[in-house]
Structures are given as C-alpha cells and as structure tokens.
C-alpha atoms as one frame of an Amber mdcrd trajectory, in Angstrom:
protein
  23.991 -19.924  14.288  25.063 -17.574  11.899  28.833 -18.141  10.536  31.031
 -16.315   7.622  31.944 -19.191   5.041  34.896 -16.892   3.560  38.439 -17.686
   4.751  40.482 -14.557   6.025  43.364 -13.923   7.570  44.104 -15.015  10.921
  44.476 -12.581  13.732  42.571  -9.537  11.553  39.293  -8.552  10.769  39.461
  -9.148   6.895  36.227  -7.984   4.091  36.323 -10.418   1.239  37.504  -8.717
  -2.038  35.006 -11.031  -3.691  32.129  -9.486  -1.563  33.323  -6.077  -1.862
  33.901  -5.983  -5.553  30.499  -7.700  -6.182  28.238  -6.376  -3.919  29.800
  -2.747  -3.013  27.769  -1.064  -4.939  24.252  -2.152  -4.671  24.274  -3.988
  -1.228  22.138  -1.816   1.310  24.634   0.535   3.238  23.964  -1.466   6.710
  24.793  -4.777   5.492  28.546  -4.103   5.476  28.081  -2.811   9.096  26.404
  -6.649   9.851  29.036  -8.512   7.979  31.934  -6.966   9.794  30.147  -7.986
  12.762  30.040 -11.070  11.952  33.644 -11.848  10.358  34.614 -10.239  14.156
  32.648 -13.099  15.420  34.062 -16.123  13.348  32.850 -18.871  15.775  29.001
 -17.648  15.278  26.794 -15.301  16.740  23.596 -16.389  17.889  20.696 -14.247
  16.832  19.497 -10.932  14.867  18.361  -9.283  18.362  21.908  -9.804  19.394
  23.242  -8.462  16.319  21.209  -5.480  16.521  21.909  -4.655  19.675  25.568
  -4.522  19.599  25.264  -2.291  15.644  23.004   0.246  16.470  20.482  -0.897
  13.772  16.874  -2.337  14.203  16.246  -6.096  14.041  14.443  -5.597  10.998
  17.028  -3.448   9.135  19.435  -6.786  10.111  17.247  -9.451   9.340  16.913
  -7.863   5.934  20.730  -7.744   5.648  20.795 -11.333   6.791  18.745 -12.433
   3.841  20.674 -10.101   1.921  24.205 -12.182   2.544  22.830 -15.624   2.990
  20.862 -15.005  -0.603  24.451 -14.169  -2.263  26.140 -16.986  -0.514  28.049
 -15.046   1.965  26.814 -16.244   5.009  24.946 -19.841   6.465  22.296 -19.825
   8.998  21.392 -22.878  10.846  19.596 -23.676  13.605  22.598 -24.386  16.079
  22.535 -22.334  19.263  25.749 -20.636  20.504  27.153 -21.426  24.136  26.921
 -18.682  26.776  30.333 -18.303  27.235  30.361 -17.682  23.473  27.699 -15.285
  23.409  29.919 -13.102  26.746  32.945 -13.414  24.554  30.728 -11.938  21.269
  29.496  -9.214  23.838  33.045  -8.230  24.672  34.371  -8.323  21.255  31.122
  -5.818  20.576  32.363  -3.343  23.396  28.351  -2.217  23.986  26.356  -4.998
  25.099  26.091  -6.246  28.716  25.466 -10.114  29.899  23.832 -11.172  33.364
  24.492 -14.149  34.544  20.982 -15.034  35.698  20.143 -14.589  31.694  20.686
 -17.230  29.157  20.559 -14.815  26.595  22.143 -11.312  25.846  20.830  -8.328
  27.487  22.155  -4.815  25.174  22.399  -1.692  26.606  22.007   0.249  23.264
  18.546  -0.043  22.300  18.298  -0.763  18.575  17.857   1.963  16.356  15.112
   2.442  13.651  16.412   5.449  11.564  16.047   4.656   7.965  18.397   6.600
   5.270  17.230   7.688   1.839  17.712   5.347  -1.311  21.581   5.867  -2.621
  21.497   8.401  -4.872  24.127   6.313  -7.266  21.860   3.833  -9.454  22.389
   0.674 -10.661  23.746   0.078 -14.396  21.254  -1.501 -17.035  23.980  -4.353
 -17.152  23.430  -4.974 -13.432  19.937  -4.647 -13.514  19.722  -7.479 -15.809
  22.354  -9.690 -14.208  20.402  -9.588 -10.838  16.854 -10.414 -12.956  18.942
 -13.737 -14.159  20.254 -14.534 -11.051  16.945 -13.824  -8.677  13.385 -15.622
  -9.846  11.555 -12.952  -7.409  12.642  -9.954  -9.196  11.975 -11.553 -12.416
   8.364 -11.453 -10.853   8.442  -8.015  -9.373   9.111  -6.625 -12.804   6.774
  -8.620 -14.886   4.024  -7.632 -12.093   5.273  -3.994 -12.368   5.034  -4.134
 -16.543   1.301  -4.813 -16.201   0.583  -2.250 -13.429   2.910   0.181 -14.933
   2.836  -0.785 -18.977   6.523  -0.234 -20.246   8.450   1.438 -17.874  11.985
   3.131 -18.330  15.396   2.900 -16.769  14.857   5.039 -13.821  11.673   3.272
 -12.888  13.714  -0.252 -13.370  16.833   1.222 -11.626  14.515   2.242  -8.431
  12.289  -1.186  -8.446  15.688  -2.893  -7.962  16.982  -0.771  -5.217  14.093
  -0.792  -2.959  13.904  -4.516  -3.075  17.958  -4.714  -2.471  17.800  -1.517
   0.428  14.702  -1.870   2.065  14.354  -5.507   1.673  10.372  -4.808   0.832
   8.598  -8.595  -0.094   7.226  -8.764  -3.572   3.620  -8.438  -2.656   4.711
  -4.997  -0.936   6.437  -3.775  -3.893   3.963  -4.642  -6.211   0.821  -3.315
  -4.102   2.568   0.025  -3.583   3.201   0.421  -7.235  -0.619  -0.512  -7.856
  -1.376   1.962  -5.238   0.335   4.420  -7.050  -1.627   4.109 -10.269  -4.869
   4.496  -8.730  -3.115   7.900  -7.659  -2.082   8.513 -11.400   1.514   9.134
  -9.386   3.472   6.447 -11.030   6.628   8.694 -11.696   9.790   7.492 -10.079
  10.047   9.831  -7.670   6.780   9.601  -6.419   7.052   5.651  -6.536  10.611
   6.387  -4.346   8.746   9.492  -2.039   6.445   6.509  -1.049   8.806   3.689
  -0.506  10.549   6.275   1.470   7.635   6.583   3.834   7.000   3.382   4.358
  10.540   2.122   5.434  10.785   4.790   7.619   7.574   3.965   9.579   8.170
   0.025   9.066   5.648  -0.664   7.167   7.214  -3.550   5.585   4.361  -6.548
   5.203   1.276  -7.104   3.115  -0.627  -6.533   6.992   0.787  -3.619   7.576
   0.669  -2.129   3.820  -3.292  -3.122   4.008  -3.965  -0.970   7.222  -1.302
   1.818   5.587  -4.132   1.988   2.400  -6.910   1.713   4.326  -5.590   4.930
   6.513  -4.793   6.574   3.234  -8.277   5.727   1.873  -9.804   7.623   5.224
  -7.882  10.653   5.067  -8.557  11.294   1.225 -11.981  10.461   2.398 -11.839
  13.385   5.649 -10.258  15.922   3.251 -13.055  15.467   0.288 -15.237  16.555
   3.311 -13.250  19.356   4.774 -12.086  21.083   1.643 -14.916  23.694   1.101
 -15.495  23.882   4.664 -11.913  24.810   5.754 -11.367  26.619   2.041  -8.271
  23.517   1.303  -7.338  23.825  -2.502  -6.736  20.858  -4.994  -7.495  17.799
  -5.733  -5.356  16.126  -3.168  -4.295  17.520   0.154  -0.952  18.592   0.634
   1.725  16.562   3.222   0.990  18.893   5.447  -2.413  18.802   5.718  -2.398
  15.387   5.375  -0.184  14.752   7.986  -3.106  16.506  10.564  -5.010  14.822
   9.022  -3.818  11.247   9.696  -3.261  12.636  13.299  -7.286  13.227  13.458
  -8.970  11.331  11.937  -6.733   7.847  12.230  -4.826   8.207  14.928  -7.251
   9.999  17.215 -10.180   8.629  15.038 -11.849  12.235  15.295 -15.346  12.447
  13.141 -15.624  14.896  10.640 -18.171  16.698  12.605 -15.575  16.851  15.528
 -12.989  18.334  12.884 -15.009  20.855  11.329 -16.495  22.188  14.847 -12.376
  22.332  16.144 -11.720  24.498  12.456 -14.596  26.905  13.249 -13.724  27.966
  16.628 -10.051  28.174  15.226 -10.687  29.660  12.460  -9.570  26.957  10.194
  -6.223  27.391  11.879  -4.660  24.171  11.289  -2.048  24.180  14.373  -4.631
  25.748  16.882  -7.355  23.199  16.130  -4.974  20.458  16.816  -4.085  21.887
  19.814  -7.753  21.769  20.634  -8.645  18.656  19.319  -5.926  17.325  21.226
  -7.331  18.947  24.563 -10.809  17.040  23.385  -9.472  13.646  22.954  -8.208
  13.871  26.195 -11.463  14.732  27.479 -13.374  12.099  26.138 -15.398  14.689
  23.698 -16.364  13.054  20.625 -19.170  14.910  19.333 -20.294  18.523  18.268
 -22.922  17.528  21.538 -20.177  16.993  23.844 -18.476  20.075  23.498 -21.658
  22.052  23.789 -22.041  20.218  26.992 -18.506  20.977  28.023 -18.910  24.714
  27.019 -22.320  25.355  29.198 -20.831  23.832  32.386 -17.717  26.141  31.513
 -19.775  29.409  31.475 -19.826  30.745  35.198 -23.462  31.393  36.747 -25.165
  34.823  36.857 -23.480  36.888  39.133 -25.404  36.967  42.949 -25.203  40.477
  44.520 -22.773  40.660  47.143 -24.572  43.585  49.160 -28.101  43.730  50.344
 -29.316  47.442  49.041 -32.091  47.349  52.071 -29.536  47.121  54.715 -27.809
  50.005  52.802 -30.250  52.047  52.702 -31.334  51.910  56.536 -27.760  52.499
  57.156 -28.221  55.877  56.243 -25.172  55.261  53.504 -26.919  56.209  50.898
 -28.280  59.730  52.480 -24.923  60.646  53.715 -23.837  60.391  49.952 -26.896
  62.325  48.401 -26.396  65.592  50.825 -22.525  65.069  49.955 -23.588  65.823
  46.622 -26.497  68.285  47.287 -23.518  70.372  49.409 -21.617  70.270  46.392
 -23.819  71.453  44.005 -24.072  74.550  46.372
C-alpha cells in the first residue's frame, strides 16, 4: 500500500509546503502529478499499474517517482493490499479508470503513456548539488565514478549528472556506463552526455540489460557504416543521426548483411529512402543474400516472347499476296 505520511486539511486536496519548497525545483516534473494522486487517495492506493493508469504516465516513469518520494520521506510503501471496494472508490475519485466485477484488480481504460520530456532547462545550484551529494551515498558514487571516467569535470557536467539521476531515475551502473561510453566516443561534452541520456529515456532503456544490448547495437552500426562509407560515398568519421538511424533499421532491427545493404544502395543509387523501401520489400520476402535477389530477379524477367501467328498459314492464305500487288498497284 502506498500512503501520504503528511497531514492536510480535511475535505481538500492539500500539496505540502514542505514538499513544494524543497523539492519544487529539482523533483522530476511527473512526480507532482503522482503525489497529487496519491494525497486524493489518502486511505492508499494499491499499485504503480494502477497509478499509471489513472495519470497518463508509464509504470516506469511512476515507479521512478515512487522511489523518488519514498527516498525523501514523503511517502511509505508496504506490502498491505488495498480492499476492492477501496480500489472502485480510488477508480472513481480518478474519473478514467474502469473496474469489473469479475476482476480483483483494476482494469484502466487509458493505456499508460511512454512520452518522455527533455531535461528542465533550469539547473540545479552548486549549493544544491552538494546538499543532495551529503544527503544521498549513491550520488556520492556516481560522481566519484564519473571523476575517473571523466577526470575533473565542471559545473554543467555536475549540474546534468544530478538531473538525469533525479528525472530519469537512471541506476548508477547506467549512468556511469553511458558516461564511459561516451569517452570511448571522445563525446564527453555535456550536451552530448544529455543528447544521449535523452535517447535512452525515451526508448526505455533504463537497466544495465538493456544499456548492454543498446552498445552492442551501437557497436554494429559503427561497424556497417565503416563498411558502407566508400561504397555509398558517406563522409566523416562517424555517421550522421540520420544515417544512423537507417542504419539501426538494417542492420539491427532487420539484421540485413552488409552485402544485402550495399546490393539495395546500388540499384538505388545510394538513395537512402529508396533502398529502405526496398530492403523493406526484401525482408518481407525472405531475401537475405546478394544470391537471393538474383534468384528473385530471373524468375521476375518474363520468357521470350512465342509468336502469336503461324507465318505458313499466312502465307497460303493468300494474305500476304493480296498485300504485295496492293503495293505493286501503287507504285503504278
């Protein structure tokens, strides 16, 4: 059960002062959205799925926001479970969720959303920076890890560490192996480090699993574009987002080889939105080879042409004589 420990008023819907003067400015934008939720709810509400179906927000975004309140003493979670008639009296407060009485749990109508904002653009003082370091042991860590991977590092870099752990509620081990990640890139600028933390809220990738199969996709597209870069005439070092972004879709996502790619670039002429298109159409044939679509364009060429006349039968048809004293008379 999850319960507000703050008193308020009786008959209203009251915020804390304390939590609003403390936390206003660096709590995550959706956490105010889950504690007013809650402080509706007074007598508990049962679960993050319910909570995220009656917000709008994904049950990650409020399990982070969870952690967020119960770490700064705002809320208590225990393991208590909340009566049915509770959780139909929650749903009506809510105004969007539906219950079924053949269900002992809540069924929402309004499917959870998974839109992820930008980082605030208003940054946290040095003053607050180092009261949170005090108060929390695991950002202590995160920036002693991030002082070895980064060497010293200034307040911009310290200001943005801070707010991805606070908004995106990333573990340590996923902060610190995307800011390793970004050295080996020799991108280690804050707003390259943010670009990137960006990315990866927005496509949930939000534990060490999921960062290791994020680098490992990473690793095969720098890999495909090292190969297609003279070939397809791509310039730098690195390829651009949007070639990059094709080339996650083939070579990850459709796990094209690079043979596959560079025989979809030649009959495109290296046109980037036609050869998807035709890799596409390939993938969806089962072609996975250079020797598969050579197969597929033989059976696609029609057979020679079989006369449709017989010229014998013309001939003793007298067709063709009629047609050379046509033209001998004209001659004349």
């Amino acid at each position: 059960m999850i319960k507000i420990k703050c008193n308020y008023l009786n008959g209203a819907v009251a915020v804390p002062t304390e939590l609003i003067d403390m936390h206003l400015k660096l709590a995550p934008a959706a956490s105010f959205k889950v504690l007013l939720f809650i402080l509706r709810n007074p007598d508990g509400t049962s679960n993050a799925e319910q909570i995220a179906g009656c917000t709008g927000l994904s049950i990650s975004d409020v399990n982070m926001c969870l952690d967020f309140w119960q770490q700064n003493g705002a809320i208590e979670i225990t393991g208590e479970i909340v009566s049915e008639e509770k959780l139909k009296e929650v749903c009506g407060n809510a105004k969007c969720c539906v219950c079924e009485e053949d269900k002992p749990s809540v069924e929402c109508s309004k499917k959870p959303s998974v839109t992820v904002k930008s980082l605030p653009v208003k940054k946290p003082t040095q003053r607050e920076i180092a009261k949170r370091l005090t108060e929390e042991p695991e950002l202590e860590i995160i920036y002693k890890e991030a002082q070895g991977i980064l060497g010293t590092f200034g307040y911009d870099t310290q200001a943005l560490i801070l707010m991805i752990y606070d908004y995106y509620g990333f573990p340590p081990e996923v902060i610190i192996t995307l800011l390793q990640h970004q050295k080996g890139e020799g991108k280690t600028s804050s707003a390259a480090i943010k670009s990137r933390a960006e990315d990866w809220a927005k496509r949930g990738i939000d534990s060490l699993d999921l960062v290791e199969k994020e680098l490992l996709a990473l690793e095969k597209i720098a890999l495909y574009f090292n190969e297609l870069k003279d070939f397809a005439g791509f310039s730098g070092e690195a390829a651009t987002p949007r070639i990059a972004k094709f080339l996650r879709v083939w070579a990850v996502d459709w796990d094209c080889s690079v043979d596959l790619i560079k025989c979809a670039l030649e009959q495109t002429g290296n046109a980037l939105t036609d050869t998807n298109k035709l890799l596409k159409k390939w993938v969806n044939s089962s072609i996975k080879t250079p020797q598969d679509v050579e197969r597929l364009t033989k059976k696609s060429v029609p057979k020679e042409i079989k006369k449709s006349y017989d010229t014998e039968t013309v001939g003793k048809s007298g067709v063709l004589d009629w047609i050379k004293k046509y033209a001998d008379s004209e001659d004349n």
